[in-house]
VEXMILUM-518709 format. One record per residue: x, y, z of N, C-alpha, C in turn; residue in three letters. Coordinates in pm, 1 decimal, padded with zeros to 6 digits, always signed. Example, Ala and Ser with C-alpha at 12.3 -4.5 7.8 and 13.67 -1.06 7.14 Angstrom:
> n.x,n.y,n.z,ca.x,ca.y,ca.z,c.x,c.y,c.z,resn
> +01319.0,-00569.0,+00780.0,+01230.0,-00450.0,+00780.0,+01320.0,-00330.0,+00780.0,ALA
> +01285.0,-00225.0,+00708.0,+01367.0,-00106.0,+00714.0,+01290.0,+00003.0,+00787.0,SER
end
This chain:
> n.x,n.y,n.z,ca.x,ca.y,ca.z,c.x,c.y,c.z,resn
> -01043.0,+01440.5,-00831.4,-00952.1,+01467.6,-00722.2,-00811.2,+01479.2,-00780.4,UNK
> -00765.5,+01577.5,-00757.9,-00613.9,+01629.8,-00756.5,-00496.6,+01513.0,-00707.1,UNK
> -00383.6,+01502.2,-00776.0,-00289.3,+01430.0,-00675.5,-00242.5,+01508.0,-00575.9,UNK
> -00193.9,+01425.0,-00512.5,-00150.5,+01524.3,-00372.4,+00044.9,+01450.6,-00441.5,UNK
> +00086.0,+01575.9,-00378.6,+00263.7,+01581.1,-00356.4,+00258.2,+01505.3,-00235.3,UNK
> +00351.1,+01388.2,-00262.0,+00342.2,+01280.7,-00154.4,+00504.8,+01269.8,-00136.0,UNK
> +00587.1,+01282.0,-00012.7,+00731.5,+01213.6,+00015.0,+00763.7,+01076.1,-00041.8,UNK
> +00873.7,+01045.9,-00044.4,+00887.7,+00880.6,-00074.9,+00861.9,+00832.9,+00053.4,UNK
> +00843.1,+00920.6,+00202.5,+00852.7,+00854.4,+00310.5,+00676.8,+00799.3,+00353.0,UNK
> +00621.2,+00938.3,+00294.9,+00466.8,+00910.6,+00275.4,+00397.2,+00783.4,+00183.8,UNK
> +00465.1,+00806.9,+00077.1,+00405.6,+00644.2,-00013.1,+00462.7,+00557.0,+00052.6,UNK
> +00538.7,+00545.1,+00092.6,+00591.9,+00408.0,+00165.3,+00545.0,+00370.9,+00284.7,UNK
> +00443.6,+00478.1,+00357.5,+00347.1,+00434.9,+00475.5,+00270.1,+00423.0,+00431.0,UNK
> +00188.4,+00466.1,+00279.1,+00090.3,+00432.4,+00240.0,+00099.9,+00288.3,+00166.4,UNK
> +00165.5,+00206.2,+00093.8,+00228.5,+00103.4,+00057.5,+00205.2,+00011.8,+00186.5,UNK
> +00245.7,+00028.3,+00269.6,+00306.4,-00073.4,+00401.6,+00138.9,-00075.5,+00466.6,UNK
> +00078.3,+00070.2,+00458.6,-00073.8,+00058.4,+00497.5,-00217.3,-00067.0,+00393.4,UNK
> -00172.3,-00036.3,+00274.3,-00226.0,-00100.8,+00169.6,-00197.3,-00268.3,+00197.8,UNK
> -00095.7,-00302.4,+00258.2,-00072.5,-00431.8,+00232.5,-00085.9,-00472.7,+00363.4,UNK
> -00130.9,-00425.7,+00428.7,-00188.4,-00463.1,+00582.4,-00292.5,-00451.1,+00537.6,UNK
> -00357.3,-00391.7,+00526.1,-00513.9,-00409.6,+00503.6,-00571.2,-00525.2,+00433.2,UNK
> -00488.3,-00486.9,+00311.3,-00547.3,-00613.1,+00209.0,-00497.7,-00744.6,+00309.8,UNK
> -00390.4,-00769.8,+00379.9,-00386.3,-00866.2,+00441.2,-00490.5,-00909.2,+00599.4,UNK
> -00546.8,-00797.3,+00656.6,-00581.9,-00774.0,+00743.4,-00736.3,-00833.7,+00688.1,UNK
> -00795.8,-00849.3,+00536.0,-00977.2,-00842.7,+00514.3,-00937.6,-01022.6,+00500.6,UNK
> -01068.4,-01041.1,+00517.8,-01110.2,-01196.8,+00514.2,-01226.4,-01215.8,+00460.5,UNK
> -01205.7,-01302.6,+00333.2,-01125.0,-01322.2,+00253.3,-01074.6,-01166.6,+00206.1,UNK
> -00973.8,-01190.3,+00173.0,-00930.5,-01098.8,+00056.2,-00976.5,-00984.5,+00022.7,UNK
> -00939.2,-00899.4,-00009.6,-01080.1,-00785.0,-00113.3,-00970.3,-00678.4,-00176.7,UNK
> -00925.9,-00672.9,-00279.8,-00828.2,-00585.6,-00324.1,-00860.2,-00424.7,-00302.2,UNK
> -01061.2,-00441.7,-00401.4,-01125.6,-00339.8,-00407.3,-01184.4,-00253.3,-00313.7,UNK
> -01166.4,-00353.3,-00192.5,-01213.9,-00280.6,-00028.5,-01142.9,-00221.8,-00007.1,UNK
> -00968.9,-00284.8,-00020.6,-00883.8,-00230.1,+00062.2,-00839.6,-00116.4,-00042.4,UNK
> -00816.4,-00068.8,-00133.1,-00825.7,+00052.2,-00241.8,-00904.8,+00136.3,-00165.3,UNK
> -01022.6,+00083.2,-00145.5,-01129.1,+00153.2,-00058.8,-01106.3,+00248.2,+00058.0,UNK
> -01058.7,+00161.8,+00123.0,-01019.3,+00218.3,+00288.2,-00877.0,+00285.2,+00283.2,UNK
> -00805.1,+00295.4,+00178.7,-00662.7,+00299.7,+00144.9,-00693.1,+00509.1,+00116.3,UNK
> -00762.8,+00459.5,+00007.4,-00795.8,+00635.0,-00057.5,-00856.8,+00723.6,+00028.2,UNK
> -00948.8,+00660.4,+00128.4,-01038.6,+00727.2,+00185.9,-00942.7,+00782.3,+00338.4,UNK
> -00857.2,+00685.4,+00348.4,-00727.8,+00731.6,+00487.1,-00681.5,+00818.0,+00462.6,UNK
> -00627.0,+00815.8,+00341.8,-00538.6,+00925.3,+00312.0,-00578.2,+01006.0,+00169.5,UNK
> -00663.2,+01047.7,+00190.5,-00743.9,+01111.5,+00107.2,-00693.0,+01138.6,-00061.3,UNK
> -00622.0,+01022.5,-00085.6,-00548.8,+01020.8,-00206.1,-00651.5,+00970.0,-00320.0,UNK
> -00611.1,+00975.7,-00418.1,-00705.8,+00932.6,-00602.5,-00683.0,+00749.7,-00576.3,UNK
> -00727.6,+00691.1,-00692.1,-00719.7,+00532.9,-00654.3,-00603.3,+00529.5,-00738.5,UNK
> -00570.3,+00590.7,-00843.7,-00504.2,+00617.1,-00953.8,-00352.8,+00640.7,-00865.0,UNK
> -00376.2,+00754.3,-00803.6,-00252.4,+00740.7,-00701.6,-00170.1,+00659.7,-00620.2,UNK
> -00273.1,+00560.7,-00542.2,-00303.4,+00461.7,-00483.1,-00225.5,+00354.7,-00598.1,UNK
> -00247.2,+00318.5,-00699.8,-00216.3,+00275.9,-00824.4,-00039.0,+00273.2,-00842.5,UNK
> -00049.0,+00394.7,-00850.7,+00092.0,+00458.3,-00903.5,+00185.2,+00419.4,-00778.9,UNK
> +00146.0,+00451.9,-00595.7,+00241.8,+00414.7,-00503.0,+00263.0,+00256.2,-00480.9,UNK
> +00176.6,+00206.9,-00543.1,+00112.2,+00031.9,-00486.4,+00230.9,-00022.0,-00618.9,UNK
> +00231.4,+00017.5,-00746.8,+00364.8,-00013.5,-00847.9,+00491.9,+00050.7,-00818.1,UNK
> +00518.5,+00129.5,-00735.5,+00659.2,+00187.8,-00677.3,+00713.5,+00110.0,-00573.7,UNK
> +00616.7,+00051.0,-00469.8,+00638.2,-00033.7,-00367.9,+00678.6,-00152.3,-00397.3,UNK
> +00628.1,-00270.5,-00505.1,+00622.9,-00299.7,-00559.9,+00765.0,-00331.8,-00631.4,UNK
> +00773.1,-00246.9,-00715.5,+00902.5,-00263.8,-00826.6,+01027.4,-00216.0,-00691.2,UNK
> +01033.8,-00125.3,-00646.6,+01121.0,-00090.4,-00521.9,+01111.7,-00205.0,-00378.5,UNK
> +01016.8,-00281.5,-00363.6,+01050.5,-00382.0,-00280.9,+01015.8,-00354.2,-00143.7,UNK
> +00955.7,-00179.7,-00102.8,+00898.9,-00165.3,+00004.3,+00859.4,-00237.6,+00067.6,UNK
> +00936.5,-00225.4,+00229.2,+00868.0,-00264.9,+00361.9,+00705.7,-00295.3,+00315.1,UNK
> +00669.5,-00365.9,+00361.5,+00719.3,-00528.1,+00412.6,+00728.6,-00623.4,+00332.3,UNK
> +00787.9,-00591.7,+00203.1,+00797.8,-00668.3,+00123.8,+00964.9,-00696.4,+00117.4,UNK
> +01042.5,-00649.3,+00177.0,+01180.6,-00659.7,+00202.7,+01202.5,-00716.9,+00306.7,UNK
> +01105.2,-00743.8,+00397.3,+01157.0,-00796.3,+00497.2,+01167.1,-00928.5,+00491.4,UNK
> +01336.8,-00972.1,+00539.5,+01328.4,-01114.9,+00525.2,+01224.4,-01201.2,+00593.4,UNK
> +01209.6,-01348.4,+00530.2,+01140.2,-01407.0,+00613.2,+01171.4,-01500.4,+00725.9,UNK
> +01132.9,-01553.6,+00834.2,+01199.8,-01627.1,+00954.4,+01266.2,-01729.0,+00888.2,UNK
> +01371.0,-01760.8,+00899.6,+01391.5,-01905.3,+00880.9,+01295.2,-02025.6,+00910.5,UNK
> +01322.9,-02116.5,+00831.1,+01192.2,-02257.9,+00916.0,+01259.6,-02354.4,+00889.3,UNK
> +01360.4,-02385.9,+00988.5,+01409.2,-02490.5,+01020.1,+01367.5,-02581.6,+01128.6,UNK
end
């Protein structure tokens, strides 16, 4: 499979999708959610790979979002 030309606005819904999921399986499953990740958006895992380390090192939603206070 080909990469697809993806926006920064596109990896970053795919990013924000990836980390819902993986948060969304019980327990856990990295390799599921890769799974359901490639198959949404009909992207390579490799790709998947490459946006999941951009999000990542760049800090993508929802990983920027502060957290509540807990006071």
């Amino acid at each position: 499979m080909s990469s697809k030309r993806l926006t920064t606005q596109q990896r970053k819904e795919i990013f924000l999708n990836l980390v819902e999921t993986q948060d969304a399986l019980n327990p856990p499953n990295v390799r599921q959610s890769y799974e359901v990740v490639t198959e949404r958006y009909d992207i390579s895992e490799d790709q998947l790979r490459q946006i999941e380390e951009e999000g990542l090192d760049n800090e993508w939603p929802p990983l920027c979002e502060a957290a509540p206070n807990s006071l």
